[in-house]
N, C-alpha and C positions, 0 to 999 in steps of 0.2 A: 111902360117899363121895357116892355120889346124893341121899342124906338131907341130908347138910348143904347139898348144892348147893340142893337143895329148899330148904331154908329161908334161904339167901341169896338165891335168888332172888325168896321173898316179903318179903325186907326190901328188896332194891332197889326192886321193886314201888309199895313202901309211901310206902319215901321220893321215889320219882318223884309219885304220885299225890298226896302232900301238896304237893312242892313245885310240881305246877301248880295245886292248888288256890289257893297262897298269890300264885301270879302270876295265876290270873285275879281274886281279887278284890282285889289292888294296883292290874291296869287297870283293872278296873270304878270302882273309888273314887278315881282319880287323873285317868284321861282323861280327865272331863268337867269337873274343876275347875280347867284351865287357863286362866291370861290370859297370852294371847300379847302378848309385849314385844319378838318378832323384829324388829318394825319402831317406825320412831320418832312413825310416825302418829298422832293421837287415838281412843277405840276407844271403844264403852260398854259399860257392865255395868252391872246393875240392881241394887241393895243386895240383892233379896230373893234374887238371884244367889249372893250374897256367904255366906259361913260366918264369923258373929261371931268371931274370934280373942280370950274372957275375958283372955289373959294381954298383950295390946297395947292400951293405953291410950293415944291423941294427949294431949298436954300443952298444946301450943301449934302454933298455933291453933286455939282453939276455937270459934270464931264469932265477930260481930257486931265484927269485927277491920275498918279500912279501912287496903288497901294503895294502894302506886301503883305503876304500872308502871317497870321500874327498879331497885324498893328490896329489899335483900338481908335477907330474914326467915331465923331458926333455928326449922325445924320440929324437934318436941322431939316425944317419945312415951316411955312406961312399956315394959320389956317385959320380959317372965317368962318366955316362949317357948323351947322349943330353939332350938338353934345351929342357925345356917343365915347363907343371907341375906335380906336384907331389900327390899324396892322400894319408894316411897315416891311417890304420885299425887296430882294434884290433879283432882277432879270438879266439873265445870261443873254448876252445879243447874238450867239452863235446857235445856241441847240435852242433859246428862248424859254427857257425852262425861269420858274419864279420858286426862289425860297423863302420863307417868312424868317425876320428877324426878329421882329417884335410884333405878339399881339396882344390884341384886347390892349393895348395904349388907352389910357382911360384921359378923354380930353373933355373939362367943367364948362359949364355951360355958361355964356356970355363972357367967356375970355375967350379974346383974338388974340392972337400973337405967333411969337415963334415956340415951335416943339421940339425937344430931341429927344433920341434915343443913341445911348454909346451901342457901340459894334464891333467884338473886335473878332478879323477876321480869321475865320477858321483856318487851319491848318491843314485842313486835306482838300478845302475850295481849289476845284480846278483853274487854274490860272488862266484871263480872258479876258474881255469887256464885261461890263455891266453894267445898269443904270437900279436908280433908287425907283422904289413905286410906294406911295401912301395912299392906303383905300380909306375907307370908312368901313367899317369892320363886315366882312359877309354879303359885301355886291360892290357889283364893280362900278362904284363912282371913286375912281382915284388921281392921284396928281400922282404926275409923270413925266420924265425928262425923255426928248430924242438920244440924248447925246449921253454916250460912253465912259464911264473909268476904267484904267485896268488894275486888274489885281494879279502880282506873279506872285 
């Protein structure tokens, strides 16, 4: 009877010490790739910040686009990505500041395709350059364009 206890008690062991190996390096590789959206403020983050997401493509727009302030655009993007949701920003290419337009986008699992979200633009956005950014909701794996719209 001791013997068996003995060797249940090195499988509990075993499986404690993996499962906190498997939580610390979940925090390790999650804490720090947060974008907090708790508030509705403008915030920045740097591209080289950012962890390219291959499977999210922006569709539209892709730059050298002029908006006005007011007019209601469909941002459009590819995505290949697991199920999750999605948040959907615009970054100022001047102060580099990012506002959320859409979050928690709720995108089904095992559908690829195109996604939008309508946009229409504020009225008291400071007039400028910007580009679209599509994260996967709460770290920064997102799809993102170099290139510029303006909006006066």
């Amino acid at each position: 009877m001791g013997n068996s206890y003995n060797k249940f008690a090195k499988i509990i062991s075993i499986l404690v010490a993996i499962l906190l190996i498997i939580g610390i390096v979940y925090w390790f590789t999650n804490t720090n790739n947060k974008i907090d959206t708790n508030n509705n403020e403008d915030f920045q983050i740097e591209k080289e910040d950012i962890v390219i997401a291959p499977d999210i493509k922006i569709i539209y727009p892709i730059g050298g686009e002029n908006f006005k302030r007011g007019q209601d655009i469909n941002i459009t993007w590819w995505d290949e990505a697991d199920a999750g949701d999605r948040s959907v920003y615009i970054k100022n290419q001047e102060s580099g500041n990012i506002s959320i337009i859409a979050e928690s986008f709720m995108r089904s699992s095992g559908i690829d395709g195109n996604f939008s979200v309508d946009w229409v633009i504020d009225q008291n956005i400071t007039p400028g350059f910007y580009t679209v950014v599509v994260c996967k909701t709460d770290i920064n794996q997102c799809g993102i364009i170099d290139n510029y719209f303006a909006i006066n």
